[in-house]
Kinemage of the C-alpha trace (Angstrom):
@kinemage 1
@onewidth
@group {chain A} dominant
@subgroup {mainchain}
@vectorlist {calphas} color= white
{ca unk a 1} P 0.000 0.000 0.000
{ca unk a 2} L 3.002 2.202 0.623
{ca unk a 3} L 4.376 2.099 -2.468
{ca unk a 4} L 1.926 2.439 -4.936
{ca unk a 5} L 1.026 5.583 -2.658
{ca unk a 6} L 4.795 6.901 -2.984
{ca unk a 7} L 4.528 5.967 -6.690
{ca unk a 8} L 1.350 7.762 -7.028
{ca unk a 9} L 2.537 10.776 -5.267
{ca unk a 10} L 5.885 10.744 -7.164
{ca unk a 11} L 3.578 10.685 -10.518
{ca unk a 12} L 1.469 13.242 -9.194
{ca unk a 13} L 4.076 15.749 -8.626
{ca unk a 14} L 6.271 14.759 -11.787
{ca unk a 15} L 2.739 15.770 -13.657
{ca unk a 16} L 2.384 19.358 -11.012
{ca unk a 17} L 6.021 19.858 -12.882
{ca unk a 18} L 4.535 19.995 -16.306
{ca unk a 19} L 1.704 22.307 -15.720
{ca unk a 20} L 1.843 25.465 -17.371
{ca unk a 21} L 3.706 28.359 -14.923
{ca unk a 22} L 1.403 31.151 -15.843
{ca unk a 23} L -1.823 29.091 -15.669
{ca unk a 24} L -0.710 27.608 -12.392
{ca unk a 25} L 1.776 29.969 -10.848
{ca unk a 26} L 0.343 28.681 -6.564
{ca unk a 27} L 0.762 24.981 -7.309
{ca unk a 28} L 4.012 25.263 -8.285
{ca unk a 29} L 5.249 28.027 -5.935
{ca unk a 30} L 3.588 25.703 -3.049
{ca unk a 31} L 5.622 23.074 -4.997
{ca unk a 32} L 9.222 24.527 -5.114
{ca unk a 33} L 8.839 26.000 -1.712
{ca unk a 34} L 8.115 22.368 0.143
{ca unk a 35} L 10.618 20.975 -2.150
{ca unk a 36} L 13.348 23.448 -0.549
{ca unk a 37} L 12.118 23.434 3.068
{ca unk a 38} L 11.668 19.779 2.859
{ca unk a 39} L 15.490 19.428 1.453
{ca unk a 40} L 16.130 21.768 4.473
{ca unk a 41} L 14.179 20.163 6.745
{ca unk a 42} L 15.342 15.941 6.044
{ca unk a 43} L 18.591 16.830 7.173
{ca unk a 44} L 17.638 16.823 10.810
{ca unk a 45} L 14.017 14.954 11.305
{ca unk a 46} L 14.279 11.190 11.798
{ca unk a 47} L 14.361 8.969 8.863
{ca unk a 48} L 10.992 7.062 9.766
{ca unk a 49} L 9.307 10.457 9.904
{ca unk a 50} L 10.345 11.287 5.851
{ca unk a 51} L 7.758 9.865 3.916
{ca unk a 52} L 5.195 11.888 6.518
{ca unk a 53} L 6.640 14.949 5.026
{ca unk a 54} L 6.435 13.695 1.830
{ca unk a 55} L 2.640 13.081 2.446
{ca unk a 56} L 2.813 16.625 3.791
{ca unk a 57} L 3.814 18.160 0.674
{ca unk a 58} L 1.968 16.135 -1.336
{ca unk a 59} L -1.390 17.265 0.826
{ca unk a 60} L -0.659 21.132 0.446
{ca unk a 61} L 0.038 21.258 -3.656
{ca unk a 62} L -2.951 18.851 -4.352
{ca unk a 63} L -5.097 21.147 -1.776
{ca unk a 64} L -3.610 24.016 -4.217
{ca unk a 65} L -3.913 22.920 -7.468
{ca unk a 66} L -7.684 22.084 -6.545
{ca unk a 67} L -8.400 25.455 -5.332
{ca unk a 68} L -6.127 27.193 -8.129
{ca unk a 69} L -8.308 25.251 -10.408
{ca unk a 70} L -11.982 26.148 -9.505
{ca unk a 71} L -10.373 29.866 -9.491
{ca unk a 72} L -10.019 29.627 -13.188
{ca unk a 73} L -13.758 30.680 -13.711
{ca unk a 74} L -13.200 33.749 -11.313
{ca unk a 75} L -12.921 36.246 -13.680
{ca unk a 76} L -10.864 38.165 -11.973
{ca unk a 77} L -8.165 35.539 -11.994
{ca unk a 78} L -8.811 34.811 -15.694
{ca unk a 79} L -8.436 39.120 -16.332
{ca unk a 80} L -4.645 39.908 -13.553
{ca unk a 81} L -3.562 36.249 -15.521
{ca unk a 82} L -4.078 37.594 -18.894
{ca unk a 83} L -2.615 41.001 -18.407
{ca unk a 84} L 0.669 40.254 -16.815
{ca unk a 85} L 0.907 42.871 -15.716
{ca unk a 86} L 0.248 41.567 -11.572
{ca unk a 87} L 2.347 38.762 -10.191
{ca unk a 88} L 0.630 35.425 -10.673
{ca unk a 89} L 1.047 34.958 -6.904
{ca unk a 90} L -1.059 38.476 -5.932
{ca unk a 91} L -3.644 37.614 -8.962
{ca unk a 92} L -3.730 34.005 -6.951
{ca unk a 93} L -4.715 35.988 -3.839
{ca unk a 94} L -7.065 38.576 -5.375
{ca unk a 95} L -9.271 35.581 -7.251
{ca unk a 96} L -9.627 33.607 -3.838
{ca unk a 97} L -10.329 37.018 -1.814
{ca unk a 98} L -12.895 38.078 -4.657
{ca unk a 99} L -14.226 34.549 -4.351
{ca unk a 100} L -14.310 34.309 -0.936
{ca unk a 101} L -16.162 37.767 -0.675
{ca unk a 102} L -18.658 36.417 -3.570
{ca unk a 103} L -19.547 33.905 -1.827
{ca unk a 104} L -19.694 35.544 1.724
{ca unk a 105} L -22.597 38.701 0.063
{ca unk a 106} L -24.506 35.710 -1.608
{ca unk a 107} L -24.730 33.904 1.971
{ca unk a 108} L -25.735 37.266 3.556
{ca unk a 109} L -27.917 38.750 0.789
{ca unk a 110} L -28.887 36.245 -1.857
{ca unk a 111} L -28.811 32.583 -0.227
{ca unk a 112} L -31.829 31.302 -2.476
{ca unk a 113} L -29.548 32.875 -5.593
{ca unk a 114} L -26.603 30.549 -3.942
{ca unk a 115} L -28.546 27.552 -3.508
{ca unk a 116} L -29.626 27.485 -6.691
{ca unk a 117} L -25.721 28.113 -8.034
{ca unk a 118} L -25.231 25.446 -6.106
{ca unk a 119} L -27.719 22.916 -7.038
{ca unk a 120} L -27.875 23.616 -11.049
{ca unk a 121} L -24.500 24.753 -12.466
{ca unk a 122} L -22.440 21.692 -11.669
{ca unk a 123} L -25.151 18.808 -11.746
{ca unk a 124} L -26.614 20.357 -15.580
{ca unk a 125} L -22.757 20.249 -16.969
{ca unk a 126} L -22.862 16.461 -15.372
{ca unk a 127} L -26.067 15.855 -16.806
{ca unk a 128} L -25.073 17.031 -20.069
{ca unk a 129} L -21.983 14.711 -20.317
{ca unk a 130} L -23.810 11.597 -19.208
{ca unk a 131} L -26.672 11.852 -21.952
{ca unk a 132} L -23.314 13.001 -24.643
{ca unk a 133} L -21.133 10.346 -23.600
{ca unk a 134} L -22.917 7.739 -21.052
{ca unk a 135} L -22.991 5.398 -23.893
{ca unk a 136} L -19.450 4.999 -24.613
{ca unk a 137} L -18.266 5.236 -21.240
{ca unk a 138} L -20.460 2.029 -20.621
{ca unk a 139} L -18.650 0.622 -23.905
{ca unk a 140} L -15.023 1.494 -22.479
{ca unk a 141} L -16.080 -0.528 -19.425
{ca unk a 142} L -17.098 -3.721 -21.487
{ca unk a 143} L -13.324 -3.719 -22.697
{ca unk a 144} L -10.828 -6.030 -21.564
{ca unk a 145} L -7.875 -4.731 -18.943
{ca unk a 146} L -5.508 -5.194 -21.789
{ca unk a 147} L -7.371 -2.844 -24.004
{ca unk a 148} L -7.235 -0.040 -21.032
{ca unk a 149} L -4.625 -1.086 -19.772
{ca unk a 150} L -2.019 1.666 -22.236
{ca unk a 151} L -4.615 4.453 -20.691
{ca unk a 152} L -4.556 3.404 -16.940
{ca unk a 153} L -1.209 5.733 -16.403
{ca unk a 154} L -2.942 8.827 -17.826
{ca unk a 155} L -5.660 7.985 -15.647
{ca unk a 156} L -3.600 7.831 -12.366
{ca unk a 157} L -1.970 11.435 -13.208
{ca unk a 158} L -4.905 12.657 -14.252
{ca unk a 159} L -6.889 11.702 -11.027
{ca unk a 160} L -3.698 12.991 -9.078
{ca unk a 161} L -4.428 16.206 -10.927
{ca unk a 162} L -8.001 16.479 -9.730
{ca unk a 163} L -8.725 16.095 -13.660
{ca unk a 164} L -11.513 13.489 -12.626
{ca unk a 165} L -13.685 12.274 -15.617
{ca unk a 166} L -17.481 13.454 -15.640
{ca unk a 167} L -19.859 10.801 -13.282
{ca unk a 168} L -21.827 9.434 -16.573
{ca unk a 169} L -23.528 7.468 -14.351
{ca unk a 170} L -27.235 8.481 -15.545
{ca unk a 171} L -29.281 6.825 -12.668
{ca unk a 172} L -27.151 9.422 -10.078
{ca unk a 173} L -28.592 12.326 -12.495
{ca unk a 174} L -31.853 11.458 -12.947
{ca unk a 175} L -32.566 10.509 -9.127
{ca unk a 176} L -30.697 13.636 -8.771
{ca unk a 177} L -33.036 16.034 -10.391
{ca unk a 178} L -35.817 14.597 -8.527
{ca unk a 179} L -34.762 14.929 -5.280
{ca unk a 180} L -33.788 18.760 -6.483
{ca unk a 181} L -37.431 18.832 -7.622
{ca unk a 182} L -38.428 17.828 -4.552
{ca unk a 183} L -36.419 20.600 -2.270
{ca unk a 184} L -37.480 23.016 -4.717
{ca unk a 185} L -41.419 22.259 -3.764
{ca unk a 186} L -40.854 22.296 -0.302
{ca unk a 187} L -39.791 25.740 -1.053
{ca unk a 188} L -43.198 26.745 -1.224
{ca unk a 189} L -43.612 26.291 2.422
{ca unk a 190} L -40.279 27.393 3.470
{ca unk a 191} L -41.277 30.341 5.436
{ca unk a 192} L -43.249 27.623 7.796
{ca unk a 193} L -40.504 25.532 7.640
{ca unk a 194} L -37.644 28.467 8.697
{ca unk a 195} L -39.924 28.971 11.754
{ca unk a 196} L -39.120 25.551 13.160
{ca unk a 197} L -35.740 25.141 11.395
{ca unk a 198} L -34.188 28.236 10.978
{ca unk a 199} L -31.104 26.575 9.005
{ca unk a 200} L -33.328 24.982 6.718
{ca unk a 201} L -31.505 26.773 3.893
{ca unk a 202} L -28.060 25.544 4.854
{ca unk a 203} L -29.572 22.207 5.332
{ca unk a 204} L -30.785 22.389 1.854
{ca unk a 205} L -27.079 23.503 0.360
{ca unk a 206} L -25.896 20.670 2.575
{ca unk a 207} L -28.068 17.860 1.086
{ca unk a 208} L -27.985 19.164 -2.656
{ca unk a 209} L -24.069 18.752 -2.251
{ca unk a 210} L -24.434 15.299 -0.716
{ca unk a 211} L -26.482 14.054 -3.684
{ca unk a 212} L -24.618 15.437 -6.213
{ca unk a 213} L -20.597 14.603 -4.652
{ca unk a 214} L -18.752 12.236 -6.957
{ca unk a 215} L -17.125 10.751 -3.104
{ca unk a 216} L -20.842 10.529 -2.305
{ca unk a 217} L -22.990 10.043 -5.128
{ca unk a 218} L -25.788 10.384 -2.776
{ca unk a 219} L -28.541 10.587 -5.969
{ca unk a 220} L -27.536 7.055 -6.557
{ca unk a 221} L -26.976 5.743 -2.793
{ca unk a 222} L -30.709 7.144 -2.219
{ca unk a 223} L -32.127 5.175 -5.226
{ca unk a 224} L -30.742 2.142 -4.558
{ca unk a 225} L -31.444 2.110 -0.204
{ca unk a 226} L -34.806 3.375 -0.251
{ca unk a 227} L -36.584 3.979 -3.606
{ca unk a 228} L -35.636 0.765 -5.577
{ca unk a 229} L -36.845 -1.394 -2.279
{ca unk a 230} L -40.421 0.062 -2.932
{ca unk a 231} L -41.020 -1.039 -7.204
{ca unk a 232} L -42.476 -3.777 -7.875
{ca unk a 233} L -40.166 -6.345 -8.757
């Protein structure tokens, strides 16, 4: 288990070293910087407690590159990037204070506007995939290991990456929508329901993220655990 984790991580950041500077300038300054400390730091820590640092570093530049990615539709980010002007590293810090703040006046102002963010933008761009490509995603996974096999690499890097593949799963998507369907006519009675459950709303953003998660898939989990049990057979 320890060494396909050490290879993984060693893939991982060999692929971190061949993303583009200027479209990632954070990943790889979180990159050199535990690369140097950790140099630094090996000299003196005990030998057992290396490959925790290792783990370390690996932790913070995958943490990064995550966060460096979902920046990329902050326009700001996208408009300090292009003009070159600004440092990558400040244009880093302006996207996730201007997201941050976004995020914080939708909360405090708009939280239906945010809920609905939430709940539509990511699961219609999933949707969308599994009705394009659902089909030959179930045809790759007829295929023999051998045929994969030359792709599983690209795989590995690219799920280091956080470059996972769309869920094409279409039974998570369309359970999915009907449990957003659902929350969305409860909504008619929300102002009863705030006056017992005042956190109904974050409850809500809560749920809607549970169901739609790929680590969750909770659209499909809830099919299978309570609403297949109940069709006729």
């Amino acid at each position: 288990m320890t060494d396909n984790y050490d290879l993984n991580s060693r893939a991982f950041l060999a692929a971190v070293g061949r993303l583009p500077r200027e479209t990632y300038p954070a990943t790889h300054f979180v990159n050199a910087l535990y690369g140097k400390a950790s140099r630094s730091i090996q000299s003196w820590l005990p030998v057992h407690l290396h490959p925790l640092l290792a783990r370390l570093r690996v932790f913070c530049v995958r943490q990064t590159l995550v966060l460096e990615r979902r920046l990329h539709i902050n326009p700001t980010f996208k408009l300090l990037l292009g003009t070159r002007i600004v440092p990558p590293a400040l244009a880093f810090i302006a996207a996730a204070a201007s997201t941050i703040y976004a995020l914080r006046y939708l909360y405090s102002h708009s939280l239906d506007l945010l809920t609905n963010l939430i709940g539509v933008a990511h699961p219609a761009y999933q949707s969308i995939m599994a009705i394009e490509y659902g089909d030959c995603a179930q045809r790759n996974a007829d295929l023999s290991e051998d045929d994969v096999g030359s792709n599983k690499g690209a795989r590995l890097v690219n799920r280091a990456l956080g470059l996972e593949e769309p869920n094409l799963d279409k039974k998570q998507w369309l359970m999915y929508w009907a449990i957003y369907g659902l929350l969305t006519t409860a909504d008619h009675w929300a102002g009863s329901i705030l006056r017992f459950f005042p956190m109904y709303r974050v409850a809500k953003i809560g749920v809607l993220i549970w169901a739609q998660h790929r680590k969750y898939n909770g659209a499909a989990w809830l099919y299978d655990t309570v609403v297949r049990p109940l069709l006729p057979p």
